[in-house]
N, C-alpha and C positions, 0 to 999 in steps of 0.2 A: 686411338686404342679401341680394339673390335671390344662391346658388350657380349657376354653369354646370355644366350635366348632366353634363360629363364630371368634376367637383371630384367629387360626389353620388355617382358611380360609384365614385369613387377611396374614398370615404368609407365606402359600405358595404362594399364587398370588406376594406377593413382592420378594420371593427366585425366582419365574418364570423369573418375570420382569428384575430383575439383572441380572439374566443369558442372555439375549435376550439383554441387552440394547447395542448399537452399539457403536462400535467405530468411530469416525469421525474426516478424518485429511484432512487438506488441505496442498497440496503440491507445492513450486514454483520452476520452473525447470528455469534453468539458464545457459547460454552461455557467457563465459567470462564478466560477471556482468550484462549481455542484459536480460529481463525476455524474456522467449522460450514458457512457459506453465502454466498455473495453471490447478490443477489435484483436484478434489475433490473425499476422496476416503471413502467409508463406510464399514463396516465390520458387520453384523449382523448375528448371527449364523454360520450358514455355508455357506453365500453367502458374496462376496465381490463386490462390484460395483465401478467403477473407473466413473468419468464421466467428459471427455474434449472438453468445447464446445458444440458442439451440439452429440460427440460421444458418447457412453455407453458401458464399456467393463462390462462384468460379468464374474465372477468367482465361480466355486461350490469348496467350502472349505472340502466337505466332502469326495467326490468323487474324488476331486482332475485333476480336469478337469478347462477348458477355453474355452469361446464361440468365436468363429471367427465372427469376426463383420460385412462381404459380406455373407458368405455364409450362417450364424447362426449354422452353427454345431459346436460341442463340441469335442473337442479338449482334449483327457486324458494325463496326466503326463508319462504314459507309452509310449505313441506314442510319447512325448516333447524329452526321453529319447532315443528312439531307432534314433528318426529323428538326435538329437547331435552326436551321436555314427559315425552316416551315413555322417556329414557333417564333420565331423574330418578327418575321413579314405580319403575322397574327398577334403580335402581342402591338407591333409598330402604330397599327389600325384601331388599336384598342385604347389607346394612351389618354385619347379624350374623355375616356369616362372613369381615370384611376386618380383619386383623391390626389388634391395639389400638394399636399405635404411630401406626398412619396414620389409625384411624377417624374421629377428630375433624377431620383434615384432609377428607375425603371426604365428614363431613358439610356442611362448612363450605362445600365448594365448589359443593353441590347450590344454596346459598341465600348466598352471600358478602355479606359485610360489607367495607366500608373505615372507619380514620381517614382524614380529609383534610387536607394541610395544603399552603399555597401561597405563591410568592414570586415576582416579575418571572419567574423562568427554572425556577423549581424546581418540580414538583408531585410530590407523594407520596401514595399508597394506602396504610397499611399495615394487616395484620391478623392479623398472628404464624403464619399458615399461607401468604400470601402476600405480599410486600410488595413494590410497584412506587415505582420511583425516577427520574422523568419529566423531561430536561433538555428545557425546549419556548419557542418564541416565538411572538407575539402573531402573529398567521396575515394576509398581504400582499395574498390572494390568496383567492377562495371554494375552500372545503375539505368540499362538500358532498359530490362526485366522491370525494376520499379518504376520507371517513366509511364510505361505504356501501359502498366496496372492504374499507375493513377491519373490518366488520361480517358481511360475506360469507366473508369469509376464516375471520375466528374460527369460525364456524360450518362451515365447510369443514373447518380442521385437526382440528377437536373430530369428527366425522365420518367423515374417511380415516385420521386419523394413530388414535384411540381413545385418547388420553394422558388428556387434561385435558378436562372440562365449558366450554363457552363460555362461561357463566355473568360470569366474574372478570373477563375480557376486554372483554366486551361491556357493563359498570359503567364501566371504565375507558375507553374508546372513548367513551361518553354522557358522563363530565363532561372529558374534551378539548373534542368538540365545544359542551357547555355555556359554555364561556368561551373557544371559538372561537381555541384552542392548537392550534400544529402541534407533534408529535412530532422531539425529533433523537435524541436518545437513550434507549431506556428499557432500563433497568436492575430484574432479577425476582427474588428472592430467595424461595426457598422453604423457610423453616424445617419449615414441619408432612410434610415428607417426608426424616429422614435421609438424607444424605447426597447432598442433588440439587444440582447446579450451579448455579453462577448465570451467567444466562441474561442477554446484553447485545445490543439491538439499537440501531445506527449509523442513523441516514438522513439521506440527502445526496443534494441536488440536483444531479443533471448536470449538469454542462456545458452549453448549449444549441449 
């Protein structure tokens, strides 16, 4: 059965639309039950916009790049890569003079290990200097766009913030997207660092 040109029109414009319509999560970060953050994150095409407060991070999802928020340059995945590479060999060197309590953790995170274990809702990482506790479901919706936002990210915080190695994050990240899980809740326990918080992130879909 031939369409009239104007159904054909109506047809693409709404196949455009769908393609382009954004994702939108609101995220609430959390310090042993304290709220830390709310993060309002968008995903449209190939851009991704975080926005905390009065900051704005941005994200090119094509390109695979991150905007540095002082200086506005863009920041590629290639350079996120050579800089971890740079920060391991230098941290590797340095191991001898980082308190015995935490060295095992520092080394662990240069080269991180998980157990895996999984259930309809539940996935878990653990490995006694880190352990992630992953409430997720079977993903509705492609989650390619969000992969790569938060692959970019990890590599961002591990960068500007100088806390933690991407390394742990970036395991974690690769077997969500491996079995094509979205994140709602995860939950990070950090034994191999006395006395660190545990660390609880919410994600929830706006409203549209």
């Amino acid at each position: 059965m031939r369409h009239s040109p104007l159904l054909a029109l109506v047809f693409a414009i709404f196949t455009v639309t769908s393609q382009v319509r954004a994702q939108e999560y609101k995220i609430n970060l959390k310090a042993n039950g304290e709220d830390i953050a709310f993060i309002d994150l968008s995903i449209r095409g190939n851009t991704a916009i975080t926005k905390v407060g009065d900051m704005t991070e941005r994200f090119d999802l094509k390109n695979l790049r991150w905007q540095h928020d002082e200086s506005k340059q863009w920041v590629s995945l290639e350079h996120c890569e050579t800089w971890a590479k740079q920060s391991k060999e230098k941290t590797k060197k340095s191991t001898v003079s980082v308190p015995d309590q935490i060295r095992p953790f520092v080394l662990w995170s240069l080269a991180p290990t998980f157990e895996i274990a999984a259930t309809d809702t539940i996935l878990t990482l653990t490995s006694g200097q880190v352990n992630y506790k992953i409430v997720v479901e079977k993903a509705d919706q492609d989650l390619l766009g969000y992969f790569r936002y938060a692959r970019l990210n990890a590599y961002k915080k591990a960068m500007t913030e100088g806390k933690l190695p991407p390394f742990a994050e970036l395991l974690v990240i690769d077997e969500l997207e491996r079995r094509k899980l979205m994140p709602r809740s995860i939950e990070i326990q950090i034994p191999g660092i006395p006395g660190a918080p545990t660390i609880k992130m919410l994600i929830a879909n706006k409203k549209q």
